[in-house]
PDB file with one MODEL, atoms N, CA, C and O in Angstrom:
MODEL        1
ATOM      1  N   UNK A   1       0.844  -1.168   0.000  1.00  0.00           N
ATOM      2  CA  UNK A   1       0.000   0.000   0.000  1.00  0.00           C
ATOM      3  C   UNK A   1       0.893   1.235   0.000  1.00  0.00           C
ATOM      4  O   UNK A   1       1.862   1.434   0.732  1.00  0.00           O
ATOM      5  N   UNK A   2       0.433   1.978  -0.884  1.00  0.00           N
ATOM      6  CA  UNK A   2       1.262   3.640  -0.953  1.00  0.00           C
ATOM      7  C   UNK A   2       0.106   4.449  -0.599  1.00  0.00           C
ATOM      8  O   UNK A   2      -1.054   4.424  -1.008  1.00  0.00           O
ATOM      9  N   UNK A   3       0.956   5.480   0.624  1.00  0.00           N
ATOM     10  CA  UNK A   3      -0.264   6.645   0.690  1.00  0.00           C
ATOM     11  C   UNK A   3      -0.076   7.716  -0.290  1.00  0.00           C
ATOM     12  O   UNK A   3       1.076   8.101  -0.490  1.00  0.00           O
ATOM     13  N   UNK A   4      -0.943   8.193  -0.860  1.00  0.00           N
ATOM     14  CA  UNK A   4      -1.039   9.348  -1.519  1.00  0.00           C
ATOM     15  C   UNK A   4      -1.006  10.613  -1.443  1.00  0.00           C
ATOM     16  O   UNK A   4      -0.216  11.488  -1.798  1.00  0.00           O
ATOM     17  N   UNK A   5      -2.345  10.561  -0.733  1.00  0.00           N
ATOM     18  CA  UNK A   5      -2.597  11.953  -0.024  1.00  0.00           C
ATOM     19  C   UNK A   5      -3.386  11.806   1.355  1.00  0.00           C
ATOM     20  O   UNK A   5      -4.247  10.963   1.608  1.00  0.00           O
ATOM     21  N   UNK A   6      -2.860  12.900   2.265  1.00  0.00           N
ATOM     22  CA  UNK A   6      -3.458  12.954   3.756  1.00  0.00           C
ATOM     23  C   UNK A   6      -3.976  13.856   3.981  1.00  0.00           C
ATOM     24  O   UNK A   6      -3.299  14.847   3.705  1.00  0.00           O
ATOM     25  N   UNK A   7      -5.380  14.165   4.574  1.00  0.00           N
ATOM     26  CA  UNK A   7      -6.101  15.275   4.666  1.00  0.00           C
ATOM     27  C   UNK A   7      -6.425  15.044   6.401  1.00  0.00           C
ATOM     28  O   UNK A   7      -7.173  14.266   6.992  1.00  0.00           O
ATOM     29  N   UNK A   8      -5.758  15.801   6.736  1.00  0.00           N
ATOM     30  CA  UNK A   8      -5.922  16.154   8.379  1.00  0.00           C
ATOM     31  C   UNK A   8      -6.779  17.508   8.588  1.00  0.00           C
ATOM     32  O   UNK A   8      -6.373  18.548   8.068  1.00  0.00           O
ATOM     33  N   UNK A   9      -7.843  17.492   9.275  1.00  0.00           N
ATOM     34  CA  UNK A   9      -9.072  17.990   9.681  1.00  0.00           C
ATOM     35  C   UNK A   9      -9.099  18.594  11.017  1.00  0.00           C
ATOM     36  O   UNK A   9      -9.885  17.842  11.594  1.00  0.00           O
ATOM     37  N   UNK A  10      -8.724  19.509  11.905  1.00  0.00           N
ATOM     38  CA  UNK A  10      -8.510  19.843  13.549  1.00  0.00           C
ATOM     39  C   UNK A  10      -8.251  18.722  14.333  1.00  0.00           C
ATOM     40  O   UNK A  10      -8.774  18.150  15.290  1.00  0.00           O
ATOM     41  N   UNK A  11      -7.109  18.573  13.495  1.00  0.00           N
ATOM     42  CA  UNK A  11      -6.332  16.928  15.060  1.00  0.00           C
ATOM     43  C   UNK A  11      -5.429  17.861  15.718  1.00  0.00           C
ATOM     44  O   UNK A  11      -4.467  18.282  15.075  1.00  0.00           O
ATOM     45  N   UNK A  12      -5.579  18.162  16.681  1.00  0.00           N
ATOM     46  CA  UNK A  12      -4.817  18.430  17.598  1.00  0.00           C
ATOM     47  C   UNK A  12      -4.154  19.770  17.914  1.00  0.00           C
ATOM     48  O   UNK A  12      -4.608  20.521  18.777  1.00  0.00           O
ATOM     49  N   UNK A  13      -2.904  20.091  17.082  1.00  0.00           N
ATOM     50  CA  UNK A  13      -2.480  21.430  16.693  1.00  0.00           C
ATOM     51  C   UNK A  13      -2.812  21.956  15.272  1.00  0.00           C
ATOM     52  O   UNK A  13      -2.560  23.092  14.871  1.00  0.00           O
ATOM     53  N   UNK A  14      -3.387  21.006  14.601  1.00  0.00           N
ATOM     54  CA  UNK A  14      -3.603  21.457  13.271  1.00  0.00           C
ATOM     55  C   UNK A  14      -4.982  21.601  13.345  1.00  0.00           C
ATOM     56  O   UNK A  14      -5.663  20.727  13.881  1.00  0.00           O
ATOM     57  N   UNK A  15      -5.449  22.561  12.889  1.00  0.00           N
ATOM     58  CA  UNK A  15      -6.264  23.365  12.542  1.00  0.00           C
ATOM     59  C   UNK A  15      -6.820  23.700  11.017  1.00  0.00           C
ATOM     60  O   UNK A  15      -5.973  23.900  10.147  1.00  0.00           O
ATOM     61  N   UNK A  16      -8.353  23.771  10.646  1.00  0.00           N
ATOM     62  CA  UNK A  16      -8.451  23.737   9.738  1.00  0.00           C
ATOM     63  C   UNK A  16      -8.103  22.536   8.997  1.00  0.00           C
ATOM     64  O   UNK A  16      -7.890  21.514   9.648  1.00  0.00           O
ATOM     65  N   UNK A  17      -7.981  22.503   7.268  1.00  0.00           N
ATOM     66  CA  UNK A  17      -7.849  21.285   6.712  1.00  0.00           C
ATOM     67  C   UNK A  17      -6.739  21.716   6.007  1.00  0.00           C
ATOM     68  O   UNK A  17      -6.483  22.708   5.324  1.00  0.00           O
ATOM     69  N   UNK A  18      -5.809  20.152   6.539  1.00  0.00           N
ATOM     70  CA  UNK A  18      -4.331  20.282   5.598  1.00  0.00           C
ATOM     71  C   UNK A  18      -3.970  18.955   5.313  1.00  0.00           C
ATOM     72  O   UNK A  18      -4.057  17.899   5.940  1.00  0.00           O
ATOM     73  N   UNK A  19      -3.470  19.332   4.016  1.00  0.00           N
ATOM     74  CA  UNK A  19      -3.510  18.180   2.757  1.00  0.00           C
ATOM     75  C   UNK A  19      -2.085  18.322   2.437  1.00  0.00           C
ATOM     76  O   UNK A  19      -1.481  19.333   2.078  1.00  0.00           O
ATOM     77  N   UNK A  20      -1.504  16.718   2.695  1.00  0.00           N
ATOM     78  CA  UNK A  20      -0.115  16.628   2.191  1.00  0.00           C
ATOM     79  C   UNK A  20      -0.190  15.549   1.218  1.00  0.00           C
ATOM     80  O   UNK A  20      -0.543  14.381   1.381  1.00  0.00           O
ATOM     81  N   UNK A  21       0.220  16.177   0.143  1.00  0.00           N
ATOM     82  CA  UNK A  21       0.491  15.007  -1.494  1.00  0.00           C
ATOM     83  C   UNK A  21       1.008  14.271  -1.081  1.00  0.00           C
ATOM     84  O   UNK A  21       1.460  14.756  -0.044  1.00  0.00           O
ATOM     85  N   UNK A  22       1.362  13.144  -1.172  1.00  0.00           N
ATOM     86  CA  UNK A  22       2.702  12.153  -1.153  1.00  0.00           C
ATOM     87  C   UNK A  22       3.017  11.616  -2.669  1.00  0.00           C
ATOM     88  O   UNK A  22       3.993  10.866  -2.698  1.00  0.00           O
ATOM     89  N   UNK A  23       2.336  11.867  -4.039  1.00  0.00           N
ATOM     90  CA  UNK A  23       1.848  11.205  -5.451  1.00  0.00           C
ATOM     91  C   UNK A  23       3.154  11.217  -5.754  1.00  0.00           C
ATOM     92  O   UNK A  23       3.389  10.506  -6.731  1.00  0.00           O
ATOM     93  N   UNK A  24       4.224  11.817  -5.238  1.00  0.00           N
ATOM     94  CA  UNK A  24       5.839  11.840  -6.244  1.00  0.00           C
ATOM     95  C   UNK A  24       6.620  11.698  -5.504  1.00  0.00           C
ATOM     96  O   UNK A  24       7.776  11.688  -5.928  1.00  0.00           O
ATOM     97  N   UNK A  25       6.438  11.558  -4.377  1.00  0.00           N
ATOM     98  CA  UNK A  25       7.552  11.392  -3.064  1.00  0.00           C
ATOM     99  C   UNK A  25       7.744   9.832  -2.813  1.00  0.00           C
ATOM    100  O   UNK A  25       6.803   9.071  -3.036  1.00  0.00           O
ATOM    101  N   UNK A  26       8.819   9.418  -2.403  1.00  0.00           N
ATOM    102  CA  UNK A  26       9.427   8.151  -1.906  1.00  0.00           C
ATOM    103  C   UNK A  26      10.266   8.305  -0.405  1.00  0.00           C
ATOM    104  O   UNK A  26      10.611   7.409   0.366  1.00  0.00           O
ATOM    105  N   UNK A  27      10.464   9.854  -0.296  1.00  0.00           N
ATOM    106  CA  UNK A  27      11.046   9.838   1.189  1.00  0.00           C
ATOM    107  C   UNK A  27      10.367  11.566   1.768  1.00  0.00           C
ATOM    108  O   UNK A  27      10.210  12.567   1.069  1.00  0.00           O
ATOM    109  N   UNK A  28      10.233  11.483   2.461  1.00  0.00           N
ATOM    110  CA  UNK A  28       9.119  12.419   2.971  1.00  0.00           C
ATOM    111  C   UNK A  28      10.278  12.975   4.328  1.00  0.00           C
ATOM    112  O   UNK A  28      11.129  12.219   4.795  1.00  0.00           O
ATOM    113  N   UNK A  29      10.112  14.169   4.714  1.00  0.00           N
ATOM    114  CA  UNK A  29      11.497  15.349   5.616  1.00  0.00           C
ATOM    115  C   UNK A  29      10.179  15.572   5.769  1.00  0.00           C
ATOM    116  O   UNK A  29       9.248  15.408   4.980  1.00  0.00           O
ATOM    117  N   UNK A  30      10.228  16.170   7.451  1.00  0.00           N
ATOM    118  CA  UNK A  30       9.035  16.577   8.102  1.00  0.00           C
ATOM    119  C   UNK A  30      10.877  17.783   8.875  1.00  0.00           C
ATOM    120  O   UNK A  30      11.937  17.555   9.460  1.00  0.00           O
ATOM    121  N   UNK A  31      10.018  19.117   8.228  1.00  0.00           N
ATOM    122  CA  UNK A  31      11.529  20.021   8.955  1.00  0.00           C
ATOM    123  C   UNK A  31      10.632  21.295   9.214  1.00  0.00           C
ATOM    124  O   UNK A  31       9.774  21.733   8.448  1.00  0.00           O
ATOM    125  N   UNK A  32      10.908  21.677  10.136  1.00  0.00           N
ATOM    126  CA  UNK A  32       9.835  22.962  10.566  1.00  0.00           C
ATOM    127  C   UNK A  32      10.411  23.657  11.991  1.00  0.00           C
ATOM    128  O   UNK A  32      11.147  23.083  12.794  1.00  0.00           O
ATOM    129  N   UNK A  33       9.877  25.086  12.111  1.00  0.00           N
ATOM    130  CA  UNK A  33      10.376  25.471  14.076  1.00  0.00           C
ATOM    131  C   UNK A  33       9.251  25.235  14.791  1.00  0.00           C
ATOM    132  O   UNK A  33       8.104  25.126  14.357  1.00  0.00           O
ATOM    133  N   UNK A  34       9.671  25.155  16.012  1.00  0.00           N
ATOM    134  CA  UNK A  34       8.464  24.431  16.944  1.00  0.00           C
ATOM    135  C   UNK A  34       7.515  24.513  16.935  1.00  0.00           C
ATOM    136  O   UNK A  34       7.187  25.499  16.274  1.00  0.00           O
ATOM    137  N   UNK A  35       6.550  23.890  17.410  1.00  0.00           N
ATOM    138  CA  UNK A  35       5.031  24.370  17.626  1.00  0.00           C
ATOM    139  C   UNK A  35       4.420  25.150  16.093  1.00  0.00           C
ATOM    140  O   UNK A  35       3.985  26.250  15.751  1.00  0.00           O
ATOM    141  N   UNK A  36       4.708  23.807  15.472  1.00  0.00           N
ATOM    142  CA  UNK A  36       3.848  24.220  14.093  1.00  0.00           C
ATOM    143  C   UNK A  36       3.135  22.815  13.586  1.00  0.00           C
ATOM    144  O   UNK A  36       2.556  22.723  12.503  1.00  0.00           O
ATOM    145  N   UNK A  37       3.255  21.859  14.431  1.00  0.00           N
ATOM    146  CA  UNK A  37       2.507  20.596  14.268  1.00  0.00           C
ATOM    147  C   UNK A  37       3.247  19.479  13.733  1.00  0.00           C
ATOM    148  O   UNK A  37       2.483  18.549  13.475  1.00  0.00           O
ATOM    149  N   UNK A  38       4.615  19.198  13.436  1.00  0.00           N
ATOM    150  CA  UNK A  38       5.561  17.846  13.202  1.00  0.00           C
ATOM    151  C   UNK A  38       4.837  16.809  13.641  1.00  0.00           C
ATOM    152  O   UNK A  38       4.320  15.925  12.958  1.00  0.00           O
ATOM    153  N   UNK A  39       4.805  17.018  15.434  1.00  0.00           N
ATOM    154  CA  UNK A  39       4.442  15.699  16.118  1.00  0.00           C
ATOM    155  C   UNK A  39       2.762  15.536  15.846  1.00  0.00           C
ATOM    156  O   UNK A  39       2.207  14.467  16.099  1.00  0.00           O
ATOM    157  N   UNK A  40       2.179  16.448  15.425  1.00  0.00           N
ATOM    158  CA  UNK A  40       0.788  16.157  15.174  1.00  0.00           C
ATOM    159  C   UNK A  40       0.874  15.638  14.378  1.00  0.00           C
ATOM    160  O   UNK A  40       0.477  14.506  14.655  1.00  0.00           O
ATOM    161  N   UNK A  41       1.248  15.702  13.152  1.00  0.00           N
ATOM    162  CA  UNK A  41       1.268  15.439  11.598  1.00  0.00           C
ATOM    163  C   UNK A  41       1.803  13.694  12.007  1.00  0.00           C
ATOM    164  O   UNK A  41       1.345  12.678  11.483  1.00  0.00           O
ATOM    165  N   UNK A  42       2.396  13.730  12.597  1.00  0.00           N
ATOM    166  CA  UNK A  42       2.998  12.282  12.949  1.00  0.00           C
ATOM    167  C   UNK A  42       1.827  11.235  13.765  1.00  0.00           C
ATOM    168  O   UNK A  42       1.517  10.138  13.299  1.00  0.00           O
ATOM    169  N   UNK A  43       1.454  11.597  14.603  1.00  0.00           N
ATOM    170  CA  UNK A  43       0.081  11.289  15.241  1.00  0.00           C
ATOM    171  C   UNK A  43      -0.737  11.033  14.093  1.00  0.00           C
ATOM    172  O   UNK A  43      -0.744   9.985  13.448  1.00  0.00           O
ATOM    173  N   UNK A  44      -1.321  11.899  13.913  1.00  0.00           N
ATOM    174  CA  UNK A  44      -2.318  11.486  12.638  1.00  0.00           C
ATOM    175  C   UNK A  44      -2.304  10.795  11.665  1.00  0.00           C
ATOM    176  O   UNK A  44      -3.341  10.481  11.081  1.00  0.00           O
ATOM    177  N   UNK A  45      -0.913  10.348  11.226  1.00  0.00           N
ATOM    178  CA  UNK A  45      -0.725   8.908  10.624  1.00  0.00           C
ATOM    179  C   UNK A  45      -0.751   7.746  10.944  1.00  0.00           C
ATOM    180  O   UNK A  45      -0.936   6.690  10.339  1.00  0.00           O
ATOM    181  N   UNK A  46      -0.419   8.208  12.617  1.00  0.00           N
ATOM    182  CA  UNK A  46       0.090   6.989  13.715  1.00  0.00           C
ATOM    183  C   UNK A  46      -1.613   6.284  13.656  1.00  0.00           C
ATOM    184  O   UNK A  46      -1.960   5.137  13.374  1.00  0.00           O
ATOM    185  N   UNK A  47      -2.536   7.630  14.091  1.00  0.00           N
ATOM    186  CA  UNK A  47      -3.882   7.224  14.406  1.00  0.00           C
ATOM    187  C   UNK A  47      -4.574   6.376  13.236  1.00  0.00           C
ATOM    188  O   UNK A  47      -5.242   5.343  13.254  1.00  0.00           O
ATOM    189  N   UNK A  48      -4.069   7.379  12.036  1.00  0.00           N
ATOM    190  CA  UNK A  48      -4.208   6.515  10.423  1.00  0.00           C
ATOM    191  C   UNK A  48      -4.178   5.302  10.255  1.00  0.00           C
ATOM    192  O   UNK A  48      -5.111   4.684   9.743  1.00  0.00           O
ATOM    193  N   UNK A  49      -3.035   4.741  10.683  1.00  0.00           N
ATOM    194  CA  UNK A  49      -2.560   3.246  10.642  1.00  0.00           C
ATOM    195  C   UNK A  49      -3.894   2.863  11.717  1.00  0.00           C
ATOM    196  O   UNK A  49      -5.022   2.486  11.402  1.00  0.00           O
ATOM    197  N   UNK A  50      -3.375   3.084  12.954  1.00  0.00           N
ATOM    198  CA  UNK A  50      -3.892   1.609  14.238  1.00  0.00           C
ATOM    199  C   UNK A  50      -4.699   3.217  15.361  1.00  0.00           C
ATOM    200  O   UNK A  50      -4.068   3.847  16.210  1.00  0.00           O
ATOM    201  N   UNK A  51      -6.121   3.455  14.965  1.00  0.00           N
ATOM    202  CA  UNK A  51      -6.758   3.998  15.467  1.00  0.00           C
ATOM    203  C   UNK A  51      -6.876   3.695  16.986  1.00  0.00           C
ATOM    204  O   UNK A  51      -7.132   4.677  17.683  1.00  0.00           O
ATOM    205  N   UNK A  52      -6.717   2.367  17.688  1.00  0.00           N
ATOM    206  CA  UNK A  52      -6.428   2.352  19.273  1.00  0.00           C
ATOM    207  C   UNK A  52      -5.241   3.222  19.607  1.00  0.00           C
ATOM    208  O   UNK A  52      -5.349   3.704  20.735  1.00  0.00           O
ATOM    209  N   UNK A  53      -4.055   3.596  18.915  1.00  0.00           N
ATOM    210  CA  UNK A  53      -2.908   3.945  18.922  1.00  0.00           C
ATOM    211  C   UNK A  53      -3.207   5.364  19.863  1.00  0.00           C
ATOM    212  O   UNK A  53      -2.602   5.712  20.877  1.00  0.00           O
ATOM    213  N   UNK A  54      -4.187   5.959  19.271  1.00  0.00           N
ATOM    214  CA  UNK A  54      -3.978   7.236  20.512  1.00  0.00           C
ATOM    215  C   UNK A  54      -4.426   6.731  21.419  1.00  0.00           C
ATOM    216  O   UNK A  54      -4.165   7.360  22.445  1.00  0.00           O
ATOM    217  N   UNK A  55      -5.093   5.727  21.602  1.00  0.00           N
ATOM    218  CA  UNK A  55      -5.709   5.757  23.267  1.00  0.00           C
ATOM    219  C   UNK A  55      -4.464   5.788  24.128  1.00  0.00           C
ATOM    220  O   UNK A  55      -4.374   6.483  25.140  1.00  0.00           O
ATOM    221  N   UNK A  56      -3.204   4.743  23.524  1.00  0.00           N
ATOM    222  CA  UNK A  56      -1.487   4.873  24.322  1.00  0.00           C
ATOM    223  C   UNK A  56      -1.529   5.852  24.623  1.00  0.00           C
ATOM    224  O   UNK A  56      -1.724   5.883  25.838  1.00  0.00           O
ATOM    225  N   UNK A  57      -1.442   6.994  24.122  1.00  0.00           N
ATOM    226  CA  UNK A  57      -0.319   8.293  24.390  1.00  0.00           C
ATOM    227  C   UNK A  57      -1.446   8.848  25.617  1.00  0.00           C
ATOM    228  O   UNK A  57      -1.200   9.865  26.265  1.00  0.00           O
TER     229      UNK A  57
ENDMDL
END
C-alpha cells in the first residue's frame, strides 16, 4: 500500500484542513520550528494506521 494523499481535519495542533500530497515522493522530511505541528502530523498517521494507537499516548 502507498499513501497518496493525507487530509488532516482539527487533530490536535492542526487546525483547519491540511492536505499533504505524497503522489511523487518516496522519502518524505518533516523540517519545521516548533510548535507548528511535526508531532501532530505524525500522530495522525500513527492514528491513520492503528486507530487504538492514541488511546497509548
Amino acid at each position: 500500500m502507498k499513501l497518496i494523499k493525507l487530509i488532516i481535519s482539527n487533530f490536535r495542533g492542526l487546525k483547519g484542513s491540511n492536505v499533504i500530497d505524497f503522489t511523487n515522493s518516496n522519502i518524505i522530511f518533516l523540517i519545521g520550528q516548533n510548535n507548528i505541528g511535526k508531532s501532530s502530523f505524525l500522530r495522525a498517521y500513527e492514528f491513520f494506521i492503528d486507530p487504538k494507537q492514541i488511546a497509548k499516548t
